[in-house]
SETITOR-438501 format. One record per atom (N, C-alpha, C): residue number from 1; residue in three letters; x, y, z. Coordinates in nm, 3 decimals, decimal comma. Example, Ala and Ser with C-alpha at 12.3 -4.5 7.8 and 13.67 -1.06 7.14 Angstrom:
<atoms>
1:ALA:1,319:-0,569:0,780
1:ALA:1,230:-0,450:0,780
1:ALA:1,320:-0,330:0,780
2:SER:1,285:-0,225:0,708
2:SER:1,367:-0,106:0,714
2:SER:1,290:0,003:0,787
</atoms>
This chain:
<atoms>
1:UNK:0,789:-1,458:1,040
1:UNK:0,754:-1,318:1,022
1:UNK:0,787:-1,243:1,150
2:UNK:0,837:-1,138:1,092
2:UNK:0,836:-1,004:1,269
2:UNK:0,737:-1,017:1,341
3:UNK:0,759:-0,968:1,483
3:UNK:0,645:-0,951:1,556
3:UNK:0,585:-0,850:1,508
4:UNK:0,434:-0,834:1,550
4:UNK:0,343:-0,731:1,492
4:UNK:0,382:-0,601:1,537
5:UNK:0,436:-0,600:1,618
5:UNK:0,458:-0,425:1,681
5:UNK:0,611:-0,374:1,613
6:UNK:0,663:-0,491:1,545
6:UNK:0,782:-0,441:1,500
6:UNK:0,729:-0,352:1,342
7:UNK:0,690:-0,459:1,312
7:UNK:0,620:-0,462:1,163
7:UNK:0,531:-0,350:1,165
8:UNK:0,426:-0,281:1,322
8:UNK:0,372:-0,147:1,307
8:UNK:0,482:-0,032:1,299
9:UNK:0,535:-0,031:1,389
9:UNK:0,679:0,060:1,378
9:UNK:0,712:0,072:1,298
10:UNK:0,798:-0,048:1,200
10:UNK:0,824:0,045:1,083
10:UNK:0,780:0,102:0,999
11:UNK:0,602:0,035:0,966
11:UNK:0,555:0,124:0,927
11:UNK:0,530:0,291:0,935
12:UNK:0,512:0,276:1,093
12:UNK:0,463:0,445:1,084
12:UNK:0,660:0,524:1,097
13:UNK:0,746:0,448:1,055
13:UNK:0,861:0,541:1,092
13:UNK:0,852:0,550:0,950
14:UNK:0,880:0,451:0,861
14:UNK:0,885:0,462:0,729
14:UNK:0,791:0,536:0,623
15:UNK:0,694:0,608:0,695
15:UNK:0,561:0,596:0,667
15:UNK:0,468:0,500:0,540
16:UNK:0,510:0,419:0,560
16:UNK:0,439:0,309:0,446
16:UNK:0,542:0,172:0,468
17:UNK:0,482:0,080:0,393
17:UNK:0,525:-0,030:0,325
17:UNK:0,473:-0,084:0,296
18:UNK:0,529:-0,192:0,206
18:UNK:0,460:-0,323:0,131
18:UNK:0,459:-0,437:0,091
19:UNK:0,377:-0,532:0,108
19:UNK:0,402:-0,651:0,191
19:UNK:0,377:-0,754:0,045
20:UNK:0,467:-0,860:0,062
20:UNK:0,390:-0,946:-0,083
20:UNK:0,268:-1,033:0,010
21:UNK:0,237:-1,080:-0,110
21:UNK:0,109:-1,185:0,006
21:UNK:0,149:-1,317:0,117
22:UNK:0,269:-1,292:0,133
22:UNK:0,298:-1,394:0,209
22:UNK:0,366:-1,357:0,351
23:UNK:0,377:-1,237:0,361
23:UNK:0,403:-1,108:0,479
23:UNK:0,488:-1,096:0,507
24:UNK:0,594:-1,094:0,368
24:UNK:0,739:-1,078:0,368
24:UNK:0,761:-0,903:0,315
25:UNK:0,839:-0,822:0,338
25:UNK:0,837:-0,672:0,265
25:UNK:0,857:-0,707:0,108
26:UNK:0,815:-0,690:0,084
26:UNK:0,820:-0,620:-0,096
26:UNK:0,977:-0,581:-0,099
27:UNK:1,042:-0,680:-0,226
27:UNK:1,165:-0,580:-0,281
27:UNK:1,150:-0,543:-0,442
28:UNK:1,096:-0,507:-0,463
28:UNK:1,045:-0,447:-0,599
28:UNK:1,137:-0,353:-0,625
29:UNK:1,243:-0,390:-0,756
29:UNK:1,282:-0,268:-0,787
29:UNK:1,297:-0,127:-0,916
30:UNK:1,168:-0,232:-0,994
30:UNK:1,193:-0,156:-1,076
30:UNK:0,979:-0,148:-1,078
31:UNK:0,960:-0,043:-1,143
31:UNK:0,795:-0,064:-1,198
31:UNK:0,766:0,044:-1,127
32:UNK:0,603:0,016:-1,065
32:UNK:0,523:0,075:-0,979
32:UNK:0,421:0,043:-0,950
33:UNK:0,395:0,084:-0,761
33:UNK:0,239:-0,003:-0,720
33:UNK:0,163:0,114:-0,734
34:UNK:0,065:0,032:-0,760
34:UNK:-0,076:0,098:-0,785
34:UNK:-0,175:0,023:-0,662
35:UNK:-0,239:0,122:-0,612
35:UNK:-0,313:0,045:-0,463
35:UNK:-0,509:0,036:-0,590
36:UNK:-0,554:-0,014:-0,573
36:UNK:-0,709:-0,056:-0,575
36:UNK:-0,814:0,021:-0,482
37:UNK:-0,875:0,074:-0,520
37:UNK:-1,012:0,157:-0,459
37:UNK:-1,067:0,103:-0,408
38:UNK:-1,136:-0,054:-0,459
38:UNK:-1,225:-0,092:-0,445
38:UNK:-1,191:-0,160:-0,287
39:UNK:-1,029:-0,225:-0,282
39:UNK:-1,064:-0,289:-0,120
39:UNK:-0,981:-0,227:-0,011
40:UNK:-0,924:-0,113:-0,062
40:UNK:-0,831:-0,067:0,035
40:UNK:-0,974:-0,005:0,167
41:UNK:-0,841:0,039:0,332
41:UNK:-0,953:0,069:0,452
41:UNK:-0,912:0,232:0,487
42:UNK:-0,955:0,280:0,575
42:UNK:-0,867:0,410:0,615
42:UNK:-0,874:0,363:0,751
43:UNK:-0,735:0,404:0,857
43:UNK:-0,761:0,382:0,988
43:UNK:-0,710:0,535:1,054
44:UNK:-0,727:0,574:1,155
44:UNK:-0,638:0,661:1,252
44:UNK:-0,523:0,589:1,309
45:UNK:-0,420:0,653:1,339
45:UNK:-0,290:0,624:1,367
45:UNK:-0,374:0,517:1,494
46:UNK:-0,460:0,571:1,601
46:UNK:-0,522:0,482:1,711
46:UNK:-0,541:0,345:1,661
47:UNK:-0,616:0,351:1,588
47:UNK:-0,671:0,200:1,540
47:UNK:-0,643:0,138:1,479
48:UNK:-0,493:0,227:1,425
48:UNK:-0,357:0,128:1,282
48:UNK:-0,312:0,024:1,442
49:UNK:-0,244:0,138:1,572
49:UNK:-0,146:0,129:1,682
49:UNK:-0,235:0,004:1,776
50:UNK:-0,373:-0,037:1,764
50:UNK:-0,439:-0,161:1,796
50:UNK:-0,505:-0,247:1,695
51:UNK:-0,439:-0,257:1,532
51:UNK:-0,405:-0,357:1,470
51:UNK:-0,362:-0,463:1,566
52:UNK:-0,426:-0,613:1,549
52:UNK:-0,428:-0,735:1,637
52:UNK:-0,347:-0,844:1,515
53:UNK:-0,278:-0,882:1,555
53:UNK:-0,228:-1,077:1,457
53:UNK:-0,331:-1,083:1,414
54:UNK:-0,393:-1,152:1,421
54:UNK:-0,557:-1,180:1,343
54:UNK:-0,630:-1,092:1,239
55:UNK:-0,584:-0,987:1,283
55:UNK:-0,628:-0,891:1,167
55:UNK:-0,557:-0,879:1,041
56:UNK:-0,431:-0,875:1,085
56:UNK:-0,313:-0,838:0,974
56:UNK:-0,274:-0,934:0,933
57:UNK:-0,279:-1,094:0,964
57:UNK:-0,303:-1,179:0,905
57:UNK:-0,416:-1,199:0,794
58:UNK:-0,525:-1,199:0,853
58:UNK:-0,684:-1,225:0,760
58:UNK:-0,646:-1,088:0,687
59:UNK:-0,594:-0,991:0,654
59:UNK:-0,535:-0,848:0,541
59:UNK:-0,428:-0,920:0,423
60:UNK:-0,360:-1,023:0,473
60:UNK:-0,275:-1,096:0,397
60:UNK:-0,329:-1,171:0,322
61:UNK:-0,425:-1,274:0,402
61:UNK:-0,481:-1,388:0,333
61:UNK:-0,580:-1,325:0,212
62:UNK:-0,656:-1,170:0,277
62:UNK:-0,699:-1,096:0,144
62:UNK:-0,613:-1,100:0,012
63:UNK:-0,547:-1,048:0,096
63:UNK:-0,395:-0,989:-0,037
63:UNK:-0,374:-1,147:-0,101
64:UNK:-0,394:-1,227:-0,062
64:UNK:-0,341:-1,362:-0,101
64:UNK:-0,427:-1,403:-0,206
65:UNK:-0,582:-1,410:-0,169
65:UNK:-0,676:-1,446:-0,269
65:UNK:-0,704:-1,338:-0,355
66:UNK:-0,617:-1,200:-0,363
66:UNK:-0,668:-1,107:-0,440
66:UNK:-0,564:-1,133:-0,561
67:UNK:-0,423:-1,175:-0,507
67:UNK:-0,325:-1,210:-0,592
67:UNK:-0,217:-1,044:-0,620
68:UNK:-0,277:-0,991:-0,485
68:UNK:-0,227:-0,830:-0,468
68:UNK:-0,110:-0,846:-0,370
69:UNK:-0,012:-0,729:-0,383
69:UNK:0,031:-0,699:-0,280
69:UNK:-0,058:-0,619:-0,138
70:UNK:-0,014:-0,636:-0,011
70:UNK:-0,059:-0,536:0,061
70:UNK:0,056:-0,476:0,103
71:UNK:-0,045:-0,339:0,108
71:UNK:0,055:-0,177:0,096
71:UNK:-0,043:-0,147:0,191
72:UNK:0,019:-0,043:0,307
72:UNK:0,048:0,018:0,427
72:UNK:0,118:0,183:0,377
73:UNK:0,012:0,346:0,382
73:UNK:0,079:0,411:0,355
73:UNK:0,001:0,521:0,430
74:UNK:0,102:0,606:0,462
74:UNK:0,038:0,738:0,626
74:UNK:0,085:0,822:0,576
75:UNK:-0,094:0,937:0,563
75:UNK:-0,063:1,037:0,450
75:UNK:-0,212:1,126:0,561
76:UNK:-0,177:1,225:0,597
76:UNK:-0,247:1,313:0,682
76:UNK:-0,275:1,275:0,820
77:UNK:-0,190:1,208:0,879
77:UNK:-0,233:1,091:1,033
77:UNK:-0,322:1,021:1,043
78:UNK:-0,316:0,933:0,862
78:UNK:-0,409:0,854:0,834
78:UNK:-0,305:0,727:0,802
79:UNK:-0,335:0,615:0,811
79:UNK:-0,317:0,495:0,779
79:UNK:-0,410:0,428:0,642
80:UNK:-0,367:0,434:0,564
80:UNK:-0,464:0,362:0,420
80:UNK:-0,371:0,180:0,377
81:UNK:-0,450:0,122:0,390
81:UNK:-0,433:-0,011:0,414
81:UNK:-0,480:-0,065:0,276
82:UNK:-0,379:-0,093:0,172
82:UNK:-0,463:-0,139:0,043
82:UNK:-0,404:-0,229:-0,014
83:UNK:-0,468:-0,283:-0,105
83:UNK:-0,434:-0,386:-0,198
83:UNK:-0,387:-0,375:-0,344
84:UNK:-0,289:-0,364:-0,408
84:UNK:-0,181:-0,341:-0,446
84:UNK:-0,168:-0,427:-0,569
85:UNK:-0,155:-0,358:-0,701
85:UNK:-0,093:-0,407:-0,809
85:UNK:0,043:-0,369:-0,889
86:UNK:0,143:-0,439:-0,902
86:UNK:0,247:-0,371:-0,975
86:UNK:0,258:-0,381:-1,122
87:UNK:0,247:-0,292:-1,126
87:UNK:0,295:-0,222:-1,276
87:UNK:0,388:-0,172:-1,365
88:UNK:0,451:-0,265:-1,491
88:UNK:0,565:-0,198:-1,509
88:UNK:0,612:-0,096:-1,580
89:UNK:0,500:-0,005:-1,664
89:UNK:0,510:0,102:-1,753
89:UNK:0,450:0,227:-1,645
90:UNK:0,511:0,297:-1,625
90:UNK:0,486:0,412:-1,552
90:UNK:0,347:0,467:-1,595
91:UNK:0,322:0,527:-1,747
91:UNK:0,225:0,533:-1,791
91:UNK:0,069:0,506:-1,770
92:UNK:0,098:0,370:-1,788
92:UNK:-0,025:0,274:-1,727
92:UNK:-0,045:0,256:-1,589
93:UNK:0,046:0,312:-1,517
93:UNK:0,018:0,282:-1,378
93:UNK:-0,050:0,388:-1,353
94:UNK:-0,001:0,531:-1,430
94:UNK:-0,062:0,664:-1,389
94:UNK:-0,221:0,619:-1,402
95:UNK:-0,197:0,537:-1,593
95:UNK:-0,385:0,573:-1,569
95:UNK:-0,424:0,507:-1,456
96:UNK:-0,382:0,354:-1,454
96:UNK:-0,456:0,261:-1,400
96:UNK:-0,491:0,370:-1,220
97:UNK:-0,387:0,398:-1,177
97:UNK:-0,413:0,504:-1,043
97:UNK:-0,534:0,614:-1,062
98:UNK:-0,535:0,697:-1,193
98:UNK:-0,654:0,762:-1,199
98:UNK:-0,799:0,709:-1,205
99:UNK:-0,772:0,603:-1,264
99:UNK:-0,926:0,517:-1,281
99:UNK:-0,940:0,451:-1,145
100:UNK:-0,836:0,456:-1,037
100:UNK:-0,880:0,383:-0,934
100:UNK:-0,888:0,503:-0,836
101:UNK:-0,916:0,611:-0,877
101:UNK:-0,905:0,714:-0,766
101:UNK:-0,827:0,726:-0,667
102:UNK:-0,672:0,723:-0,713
102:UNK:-0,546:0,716:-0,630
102:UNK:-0,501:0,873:-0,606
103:UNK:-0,485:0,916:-0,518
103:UNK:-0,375:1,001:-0,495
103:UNK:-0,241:0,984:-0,587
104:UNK:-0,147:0,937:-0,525
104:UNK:-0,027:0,922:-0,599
104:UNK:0,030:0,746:-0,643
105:UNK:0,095:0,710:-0,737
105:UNK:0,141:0,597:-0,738
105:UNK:0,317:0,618:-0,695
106:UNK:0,367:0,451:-0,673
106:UNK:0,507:0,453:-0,577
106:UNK:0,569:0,431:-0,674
107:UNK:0,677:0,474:-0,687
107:UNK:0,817:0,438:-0,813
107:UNK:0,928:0,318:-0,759
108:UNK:0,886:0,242:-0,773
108:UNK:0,997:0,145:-0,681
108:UNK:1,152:0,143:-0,702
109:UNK:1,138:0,225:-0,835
109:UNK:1,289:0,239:-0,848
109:UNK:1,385:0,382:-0,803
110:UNK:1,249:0,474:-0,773
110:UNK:1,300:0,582:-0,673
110:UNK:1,293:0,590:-0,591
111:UNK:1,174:0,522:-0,563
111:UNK:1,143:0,486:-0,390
111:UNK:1,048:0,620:-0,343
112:UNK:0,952:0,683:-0,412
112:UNK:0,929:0,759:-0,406
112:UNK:0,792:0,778:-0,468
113:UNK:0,703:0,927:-0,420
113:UNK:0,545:0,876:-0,462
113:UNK:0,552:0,917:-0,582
114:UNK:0,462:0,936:-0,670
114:UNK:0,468:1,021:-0,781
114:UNK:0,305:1,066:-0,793
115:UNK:0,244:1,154:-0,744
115:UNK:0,075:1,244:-0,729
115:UNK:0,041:1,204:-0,868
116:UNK:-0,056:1,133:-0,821
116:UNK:-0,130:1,225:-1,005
116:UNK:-0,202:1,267:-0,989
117:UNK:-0,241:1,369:-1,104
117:UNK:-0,236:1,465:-1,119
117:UNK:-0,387:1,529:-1,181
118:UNK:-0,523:1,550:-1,126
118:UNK:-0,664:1,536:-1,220
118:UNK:-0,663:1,643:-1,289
119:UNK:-0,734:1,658:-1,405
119:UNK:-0,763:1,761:-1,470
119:UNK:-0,899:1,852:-1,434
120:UNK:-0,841:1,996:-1,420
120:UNK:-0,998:2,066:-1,352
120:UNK:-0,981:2,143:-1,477
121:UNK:-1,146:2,083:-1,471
121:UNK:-1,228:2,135:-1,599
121:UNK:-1,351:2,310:-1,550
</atoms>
């Protein structure tokens, strides 16, 4: 695997990525991830930029026993650190993202976010 400071870098240049559970990048090219509510973290760019080996390891071994990807994505000079399901009907990913209180889900085949979208009542 990269060294850790490489692997932070590209994150914050790329602003995101995503890791399979074995802490290789994700080449996913068709579907879409959907991140999980329940175990994703929030960090500040500070405390993404003193992420330690040990940490981002034991984030993998999560991702490992969750049977998730981990996803890495910087959205207001925030770092959101989550655990990750792919999905291959766009549809279902939307809901599955609304029921998990997602912002947006990733299009792997555009490479791109896609918001969804709540209804105000």
């Amino acid at each position: 695997m990269k060294k850790l400071a490489k692997i932070k870098s590209a994150i914050l240049k790329n602003n995101g990525a995503t890791f399979n559970n074995n802490g290789r990048t994700a080449t996913l090219k068709t579907g879409f991830i959907v991140s999980e509510q329940a175990h994703g973290l929030i960090m500040s760019i500070a405390e993404f930029n003193g992420l330690t080996l040990a940490r981002f390891n034991a984030l993998l071994r999560k991702a490992q026993k969750l049977g998730a990807f981990l996803g890495f994505w910087i959205f207001e000079n925030k770092v959101y650190i989550d655990f990750n399901k792919h999905i291959s009907d766009k549809e279902q990913a939307l809901a599955y993202g609304k029921e998990q209180k997602q912002l947006a889900i990733w299009s792997c085949a555009d490479m791109c976010e896609i918001p969804i979208k709540s209804k105000k009542i």
